[in-house]
C-alpha positions in Angstrom: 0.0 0.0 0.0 1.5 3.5 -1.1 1.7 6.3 1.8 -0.4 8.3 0.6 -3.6 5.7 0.1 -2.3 4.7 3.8 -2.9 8.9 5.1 -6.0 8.5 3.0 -7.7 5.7 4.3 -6.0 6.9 8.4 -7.9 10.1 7.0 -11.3 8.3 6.7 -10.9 6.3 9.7 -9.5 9.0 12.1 -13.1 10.5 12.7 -14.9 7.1 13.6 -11.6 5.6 15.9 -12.1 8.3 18.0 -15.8 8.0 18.6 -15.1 4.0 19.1 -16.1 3.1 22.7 -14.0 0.1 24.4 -16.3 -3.3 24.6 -18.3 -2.6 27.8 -17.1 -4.6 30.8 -19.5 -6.9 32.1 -19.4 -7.3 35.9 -21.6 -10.1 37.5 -24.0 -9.3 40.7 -22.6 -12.4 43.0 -18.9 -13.1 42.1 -20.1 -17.0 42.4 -23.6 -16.5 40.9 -27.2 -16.0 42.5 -27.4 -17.2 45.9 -29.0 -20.6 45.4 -28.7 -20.8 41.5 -24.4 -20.9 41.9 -24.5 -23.9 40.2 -26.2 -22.8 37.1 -23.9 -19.1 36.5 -21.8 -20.6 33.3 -25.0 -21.2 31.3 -24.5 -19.6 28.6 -27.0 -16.8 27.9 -29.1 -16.7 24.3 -29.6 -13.4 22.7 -30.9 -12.8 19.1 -32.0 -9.6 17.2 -33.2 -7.6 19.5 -33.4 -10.0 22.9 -31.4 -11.7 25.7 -32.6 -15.1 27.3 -31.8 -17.3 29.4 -30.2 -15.6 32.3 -28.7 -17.4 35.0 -25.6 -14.8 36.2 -27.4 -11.6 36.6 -25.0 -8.8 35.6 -24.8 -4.8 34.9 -23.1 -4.0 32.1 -20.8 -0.5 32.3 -21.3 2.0 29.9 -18.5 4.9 30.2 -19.2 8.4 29.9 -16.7 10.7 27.7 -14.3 11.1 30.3 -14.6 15.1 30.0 -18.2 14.9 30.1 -18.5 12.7 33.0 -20.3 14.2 36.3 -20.6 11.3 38.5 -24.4 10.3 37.9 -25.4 7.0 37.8 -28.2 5.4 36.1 -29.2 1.5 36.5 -31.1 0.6 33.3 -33.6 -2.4 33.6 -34.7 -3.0 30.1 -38.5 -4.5 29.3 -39.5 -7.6 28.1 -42.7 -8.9 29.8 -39.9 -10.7 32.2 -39.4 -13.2 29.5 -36.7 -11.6 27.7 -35.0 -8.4 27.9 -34.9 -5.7 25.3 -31.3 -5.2 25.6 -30.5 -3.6 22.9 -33.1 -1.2 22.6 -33.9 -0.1 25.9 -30.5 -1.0 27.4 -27.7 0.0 25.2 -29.4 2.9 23.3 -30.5 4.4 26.9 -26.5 3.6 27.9 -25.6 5.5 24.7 -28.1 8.7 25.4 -27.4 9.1 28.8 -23.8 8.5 28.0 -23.7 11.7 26.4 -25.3 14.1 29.4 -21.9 12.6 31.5 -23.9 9.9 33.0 -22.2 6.6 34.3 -24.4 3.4 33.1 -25.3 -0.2 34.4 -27.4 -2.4 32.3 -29.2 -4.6 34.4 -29.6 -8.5 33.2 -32.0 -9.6 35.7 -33.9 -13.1 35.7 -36.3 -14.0 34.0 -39.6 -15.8 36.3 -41.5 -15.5 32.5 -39.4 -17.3 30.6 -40.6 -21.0 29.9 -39.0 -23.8 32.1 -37.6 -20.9 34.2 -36.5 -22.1 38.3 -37.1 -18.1 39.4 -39.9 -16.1 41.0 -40.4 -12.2 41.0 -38.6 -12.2 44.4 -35.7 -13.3 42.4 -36.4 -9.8 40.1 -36.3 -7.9 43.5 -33.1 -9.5 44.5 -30.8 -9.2 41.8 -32.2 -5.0 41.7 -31.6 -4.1 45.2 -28.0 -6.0 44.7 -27.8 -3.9 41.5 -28.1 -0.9 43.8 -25.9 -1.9 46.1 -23.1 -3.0 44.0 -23.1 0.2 42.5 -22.7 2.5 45.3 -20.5 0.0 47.1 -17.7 0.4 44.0 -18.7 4.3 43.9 -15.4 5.1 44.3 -14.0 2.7 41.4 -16.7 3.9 39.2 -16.1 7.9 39.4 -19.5 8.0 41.0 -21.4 9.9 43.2 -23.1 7.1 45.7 -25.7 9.4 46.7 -26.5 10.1 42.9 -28.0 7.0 41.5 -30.9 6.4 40.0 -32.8 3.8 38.0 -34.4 3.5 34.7 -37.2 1.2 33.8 -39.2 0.0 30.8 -42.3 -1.6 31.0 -41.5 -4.6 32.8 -38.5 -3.3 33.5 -40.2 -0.3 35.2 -41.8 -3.1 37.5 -38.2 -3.8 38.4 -37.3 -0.6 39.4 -40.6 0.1 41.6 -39.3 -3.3 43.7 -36.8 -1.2 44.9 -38.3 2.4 45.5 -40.7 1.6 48.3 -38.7 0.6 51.2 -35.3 2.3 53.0 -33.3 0.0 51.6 -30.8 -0.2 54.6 -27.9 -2.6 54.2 -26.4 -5.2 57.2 -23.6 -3.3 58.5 -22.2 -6.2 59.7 -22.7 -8.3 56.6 -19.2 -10.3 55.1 -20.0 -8.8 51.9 -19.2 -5.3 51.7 -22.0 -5.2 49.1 -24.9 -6.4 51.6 -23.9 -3.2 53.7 -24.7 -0.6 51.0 -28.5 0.7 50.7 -30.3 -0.6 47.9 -32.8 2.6 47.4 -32.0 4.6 44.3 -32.3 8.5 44.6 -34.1 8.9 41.6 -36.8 6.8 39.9 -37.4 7.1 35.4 -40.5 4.5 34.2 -40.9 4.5 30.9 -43.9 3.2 30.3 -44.1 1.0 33.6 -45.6 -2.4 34.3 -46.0 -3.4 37.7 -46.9 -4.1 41.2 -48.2 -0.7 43.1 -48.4 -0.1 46.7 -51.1 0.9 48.0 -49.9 3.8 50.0 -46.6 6.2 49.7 -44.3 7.3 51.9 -43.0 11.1 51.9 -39.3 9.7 51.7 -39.5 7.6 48.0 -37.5 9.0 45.7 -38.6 11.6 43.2 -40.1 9.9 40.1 -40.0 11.4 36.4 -42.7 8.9 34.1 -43.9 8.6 30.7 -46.6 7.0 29.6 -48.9 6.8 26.4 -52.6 7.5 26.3 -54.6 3.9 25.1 -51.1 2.0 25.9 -52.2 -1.7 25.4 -51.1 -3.1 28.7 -53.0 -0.5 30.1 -49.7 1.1 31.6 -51.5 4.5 31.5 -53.8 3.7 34.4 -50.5 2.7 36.2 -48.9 5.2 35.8 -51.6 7.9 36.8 -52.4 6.0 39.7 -49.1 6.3 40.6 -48.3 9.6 40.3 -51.3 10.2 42.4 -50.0 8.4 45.0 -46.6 10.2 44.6 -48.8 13.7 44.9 -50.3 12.7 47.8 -47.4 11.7 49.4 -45.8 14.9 48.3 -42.9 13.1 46.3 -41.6 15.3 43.8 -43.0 14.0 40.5 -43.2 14.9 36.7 -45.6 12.9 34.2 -45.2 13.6 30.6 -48.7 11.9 29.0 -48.2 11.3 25.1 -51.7 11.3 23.6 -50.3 8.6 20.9 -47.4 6.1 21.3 -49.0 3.1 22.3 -46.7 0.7 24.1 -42.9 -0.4 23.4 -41.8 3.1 21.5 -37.8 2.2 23.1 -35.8 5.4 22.6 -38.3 6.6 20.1 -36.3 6.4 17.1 -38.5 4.2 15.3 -41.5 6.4 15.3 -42.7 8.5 13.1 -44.3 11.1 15.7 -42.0 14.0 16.8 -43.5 13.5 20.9 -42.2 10.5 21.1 -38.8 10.6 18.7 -37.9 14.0 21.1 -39.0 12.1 25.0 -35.2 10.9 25.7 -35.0 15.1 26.0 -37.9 15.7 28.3 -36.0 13.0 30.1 -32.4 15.2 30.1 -34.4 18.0 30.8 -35.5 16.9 34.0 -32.1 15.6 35.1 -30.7 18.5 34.7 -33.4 20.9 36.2 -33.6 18.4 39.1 -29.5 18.6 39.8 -28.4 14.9 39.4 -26.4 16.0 36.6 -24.7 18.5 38.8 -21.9 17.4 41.0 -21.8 18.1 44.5 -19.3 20.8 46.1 -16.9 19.1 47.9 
């Protein structure tokens, strides 16, 4: 190859090697696998087009922020997928990517999977490996460039369900737990549902975290009712809350890029909006 077709073709490849991002590091939520299910973590996971099955070793997967954008937020993301797959790609790496670029730290939660045919696990399974997502997060704060006291979680649809098993207690860790994990609190600061699907409680406390939600009028799951009676309850409760209410949309819109309508192609900024406005995106004065 001649010099010059070599500065050519460095030319043409210059711009894309310095957007490439290193492969994501994967790090599981038990270093021997689920408590119970150790024996089943080197089960290979199945994943095609746009799902993952078949999770045994439930994981976050780390998506670094430009290191001169980074302001030591962290968002969990818990993709949907009716808890019989996950929507990884989707609603797990193209949230990673968007909040990537407001300086956020991500973790993509692969939690298990009670839908799944011939599956061994139960929702209190779901709630387990979220509140240890929490808590491995803000236990490796330091490790991670994060702010422990700025994490937050990000559901869709069934993946919203996930996040709300983890908003409604304190969360308080065993101080005297072997684990330096089990001693971290498992509550996020902040909550995100994106079109959520799950179990409500029945009453609120003043102290859950502040919730931002979007929803679709007519959503087929009926996620709409969910989420107004929600935010009712949050309002009541006095939890600081925003609701953005799409009068079309249905259900399953992602990061809106596939849709034709400008409400929902522009929500991931409503979304940014509010992070900003509500200060997680700030960092703290030391």
């Amino acid at each position: 190859m001649s010099p010059k077709l070599s500065l050519s073709l460095f030319a043409l490849l210059a711009p894309l090697l310095a957007f490439a991002q290193p492969t994501p590091a994967v790090v599981p939520l038990w270093e021997n696998g689920a408590p119970g299910f150790e024996a089943r973590r080197d089960e290979p996971e199945e994943a095609k087009d746009y799902w993952v099955r078949n999770i045994h070793n439930p994981s976050l997967t780390v998506f670094l922020p430009p290191a001169a954008k980074a302001n030591g937020c962290a968002i969990i993301v818990a993709p949907g997928g009716g808890l019989r797959e996950l929507v990884f790609h989707a609603e797990g790496e193209q949230a990673a990517q968007y909040l990537n670029s407001l300086g956020v730290t991500v973790f993509v939660l692969k939690y298990r999977l009670p839908q799944q045919e011939g599956s061994p696990y139960a929702p209190a399974h779901v709630q387990q490996d979220a509140r240890r997502a929490v808590r491995l997060v803000r236990s490796r704060a330091a490790e991670f460039g994060i702010d422990p006291q700025r994490v937050g979680m990000l559901g869709f649809s069934a993946g919203g369900g996930v996040v709300l098993t983890t908003v409604f207690d304190k969360g308080d860790g065993d101080p005297q737990a072997a684990d330096p994990v089990e001693r971290a609190n498992s509550r996020p600061n902040f909550q995100m549902l994106v079109y959520p699907f799950g179990n409500l409680p029945e009453t609120v406390s003043a102290d859950t975290p502040p919730a931002w939600i979007l929803c679709a009028l007519g959503d087929e799951y009926g996620c709409d009712a969910i989420a107004m009676t929600l935010v009712e309850r949050l309002r009541a409760a006095k939890v600081p809350t925003e609701l953005h209410l799409l009068s079309q949309g249905n259900h399953g819109f992602n990061m809106g890029d596939r849709s034709e309508l400008a409400s929902v192609r522009h929500w991931p900024d409503r979304l940014g909006d509010w992070l900003l406005d509500s200060g997680w995106l700030t960092p703290k004065a030391k």
